[in-house]
C-alpha positions in Angstrom: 0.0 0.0 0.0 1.5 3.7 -0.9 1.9 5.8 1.3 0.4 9.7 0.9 1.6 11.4 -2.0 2.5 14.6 -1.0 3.3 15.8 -4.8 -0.2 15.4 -5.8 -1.4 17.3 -2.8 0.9 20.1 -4.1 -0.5 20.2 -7.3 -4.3 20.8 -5.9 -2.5 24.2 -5.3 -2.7 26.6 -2.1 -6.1 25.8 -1.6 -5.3 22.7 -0.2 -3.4 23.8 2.8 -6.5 25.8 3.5 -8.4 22.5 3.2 -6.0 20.5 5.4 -6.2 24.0 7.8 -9.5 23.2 8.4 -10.0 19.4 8.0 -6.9 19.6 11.3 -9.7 22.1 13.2 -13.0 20.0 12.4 -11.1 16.6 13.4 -10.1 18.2 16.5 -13.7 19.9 17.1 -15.4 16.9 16.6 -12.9 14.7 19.0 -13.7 17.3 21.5 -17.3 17.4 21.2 -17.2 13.7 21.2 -15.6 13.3 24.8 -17.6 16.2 26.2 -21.2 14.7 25.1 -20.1 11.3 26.1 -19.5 12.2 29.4 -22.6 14.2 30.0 -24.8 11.5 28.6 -25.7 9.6 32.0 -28.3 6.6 32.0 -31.3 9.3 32.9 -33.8 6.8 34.1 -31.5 4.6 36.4 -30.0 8.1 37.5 -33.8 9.3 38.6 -34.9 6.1 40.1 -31.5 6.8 42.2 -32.5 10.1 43.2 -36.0 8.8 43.9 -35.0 5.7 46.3 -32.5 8.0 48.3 -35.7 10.8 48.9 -37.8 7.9 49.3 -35.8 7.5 52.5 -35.8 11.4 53.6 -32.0 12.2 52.7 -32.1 15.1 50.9 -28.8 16.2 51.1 -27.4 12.9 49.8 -29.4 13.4 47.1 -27.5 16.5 46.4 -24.5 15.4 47.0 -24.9 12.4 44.5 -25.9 15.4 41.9 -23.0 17.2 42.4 -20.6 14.3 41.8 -22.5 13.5 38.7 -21.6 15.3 35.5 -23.9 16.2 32.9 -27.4 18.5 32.7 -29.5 15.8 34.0 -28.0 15.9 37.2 -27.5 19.5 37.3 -31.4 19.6 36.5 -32.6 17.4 38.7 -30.2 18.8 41.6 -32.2 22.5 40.7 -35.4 20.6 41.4 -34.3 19.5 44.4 -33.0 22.3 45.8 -35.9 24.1 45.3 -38.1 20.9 46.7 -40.7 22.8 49.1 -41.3 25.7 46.9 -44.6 26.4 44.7 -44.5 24.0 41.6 -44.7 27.3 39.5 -41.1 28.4 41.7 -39.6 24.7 41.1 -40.6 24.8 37.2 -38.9 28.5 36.7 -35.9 26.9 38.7 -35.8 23.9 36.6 -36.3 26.3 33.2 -33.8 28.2 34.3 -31.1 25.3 35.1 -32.1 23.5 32.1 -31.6 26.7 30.0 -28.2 27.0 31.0 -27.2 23.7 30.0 -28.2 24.0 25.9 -25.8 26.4 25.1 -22.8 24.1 26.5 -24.2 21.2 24.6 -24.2 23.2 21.5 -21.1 24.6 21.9 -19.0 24.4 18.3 -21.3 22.6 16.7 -21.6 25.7 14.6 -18.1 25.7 13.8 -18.5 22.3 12.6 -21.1 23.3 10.4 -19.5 26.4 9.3 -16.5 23.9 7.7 -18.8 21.5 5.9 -20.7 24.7 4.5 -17.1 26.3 3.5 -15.4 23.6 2.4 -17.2 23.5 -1.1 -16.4 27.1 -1.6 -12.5 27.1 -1.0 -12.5 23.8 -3.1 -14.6 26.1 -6.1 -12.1 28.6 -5.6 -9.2 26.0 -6.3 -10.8 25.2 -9.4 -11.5 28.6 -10.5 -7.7 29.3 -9.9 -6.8 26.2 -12.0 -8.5 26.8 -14.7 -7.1 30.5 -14.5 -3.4 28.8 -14.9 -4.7 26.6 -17.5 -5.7 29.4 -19.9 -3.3 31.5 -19.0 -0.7 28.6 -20.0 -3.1 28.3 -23.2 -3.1 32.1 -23.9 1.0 32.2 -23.2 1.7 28.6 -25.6 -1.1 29.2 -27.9 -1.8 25.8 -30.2 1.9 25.1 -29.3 1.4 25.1 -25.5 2.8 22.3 -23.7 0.4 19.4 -22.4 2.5 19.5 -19.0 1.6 23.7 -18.9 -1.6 22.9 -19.6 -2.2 19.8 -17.0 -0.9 21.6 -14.1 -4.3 23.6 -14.0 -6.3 20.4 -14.3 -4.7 18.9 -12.0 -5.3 22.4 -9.7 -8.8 22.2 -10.6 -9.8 18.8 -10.3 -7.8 18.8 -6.4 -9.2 21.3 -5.2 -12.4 20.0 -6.1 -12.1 16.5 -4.8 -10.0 17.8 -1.7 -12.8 19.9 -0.6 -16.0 17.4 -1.1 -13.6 14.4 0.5 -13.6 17.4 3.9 -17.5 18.7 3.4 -19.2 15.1 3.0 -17.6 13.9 6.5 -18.1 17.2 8.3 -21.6 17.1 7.6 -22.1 13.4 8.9 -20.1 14.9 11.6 -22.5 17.6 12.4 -25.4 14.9 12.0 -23.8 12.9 14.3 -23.3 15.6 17.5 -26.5 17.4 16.9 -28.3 13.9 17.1 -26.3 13.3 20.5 -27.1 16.7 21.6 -30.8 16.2 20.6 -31.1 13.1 22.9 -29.6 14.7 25.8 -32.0 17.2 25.4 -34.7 14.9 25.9 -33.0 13.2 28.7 -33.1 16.4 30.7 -36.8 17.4 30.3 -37.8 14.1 31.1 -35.7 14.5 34.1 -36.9 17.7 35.2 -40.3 16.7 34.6 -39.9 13.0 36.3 -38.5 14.7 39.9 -41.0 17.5 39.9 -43.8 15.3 39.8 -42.1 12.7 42.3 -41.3 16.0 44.7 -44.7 17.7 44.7 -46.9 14.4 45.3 -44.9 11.4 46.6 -42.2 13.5 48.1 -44.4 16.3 50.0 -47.3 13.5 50.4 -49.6 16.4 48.7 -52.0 16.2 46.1 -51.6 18.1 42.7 -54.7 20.2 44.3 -51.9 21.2 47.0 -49.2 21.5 45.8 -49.8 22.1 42.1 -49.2 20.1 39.3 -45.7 21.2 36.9 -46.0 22.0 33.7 -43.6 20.3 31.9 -40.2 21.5 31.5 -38.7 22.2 27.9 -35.6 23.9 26.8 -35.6 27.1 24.5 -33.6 26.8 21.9 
């Protein structure tokens, strides 16, 4: 098996270091949002029914404590919900909100970026082929019928690069994006049913009220 050719990356032209510029930064954004959603993606239910059985036995503050040693918005959401557990359910759902709120914009944190590289990288690699074709006329205008085949190639070869280099970045960048925002997505839904799923444990089983007492939730989603 061969080994990378580094001439024929050089004659896609300076377009593809741009390309290799930013096919280095979306690898490394999408290593990084890899890890980061992986660890905040917690097993929500077993998480909850851990929360519950610990309340069920009237130790709040373990319950707290076993949030803060958790990462990830679940438990951060769940730990709001607790900490506001004899307040009004309107107060607990605006803490909860509020908590939950906070949480989306880390999740979606350079996703855009990623996006912004599968969107680009078509453009740079039209560039490159626009500038090929540029030096294969120009070596057509300067040879005329006598021009050289080699003159003339080295602009295909610019073009056609440049072309292939970007679309072999943009097609894996989008799956990329696809990928995160499909994690992200499911966290998401981890978290309202979370918040949700200890309001409604707090204000009936918890308090030992009824949703005439202590008011019934509404459910909890995040703005986006």
């Amino acid at each position: 098996m061969r080994g990378f050719d580094f001439s024929l990356f050089a004659r896609g032209g300076p377009m593809m270091w741009v390309l290799l510029a930013l096919a280095l930064l979306a690898v490394m954004l999408f290593v990084e949002r890899t890890l980061y959603l992986h660890r905040g993606q917690i097993r929500a239910k077993a998480f909850v029914d851990g929360i519950k059985n610990i309340l069920a036995k009237r130790r709040l503050v373990e319950a707290l404590t076993v949030c803060e040693e958790t990462p990830g918005p679940v438990a951060s959401v769940v730990k709001a919900a607790l900490l506001n557990a004899d307040e009004a359910a309107d107060a607990m759902r605006f803490h909860v909100q509020e908590a939950a709120t906070i949480e989306l914009p880390a999740l979606e944190r350079r996703l855009g970026a990623i996006a912004a590289i599968a969107q680009v990288a078509p453009l740079v690699g039209l560039l490159g082929t626009i500038l090929g074709m540029i030096v294969t006329y120009h070596a057509f205008e300067k040879g005329g019928p006598y021009a050289m085949a080699d003159a003339l190639s080295a602009g295909m070869w610019q073009a056609l690069l440049a072309t292939a280099g970007s679309l072999m970045l943009a097609i894996p960048a989008h799956l990329a994006h696809h990928f995160l925002t499909g994690r992200v997505r499911a966290i998401v839904r981890d978290v309202e049913w979370s918040g949700n799923e200890i309001m409604k444990y707090l204000l009936t089983e918890y308090r030992g009220a009824t949703p005439g007492a202590g008011g019934r939730p509404d459910e909890v989603e995040l703005k986006k």
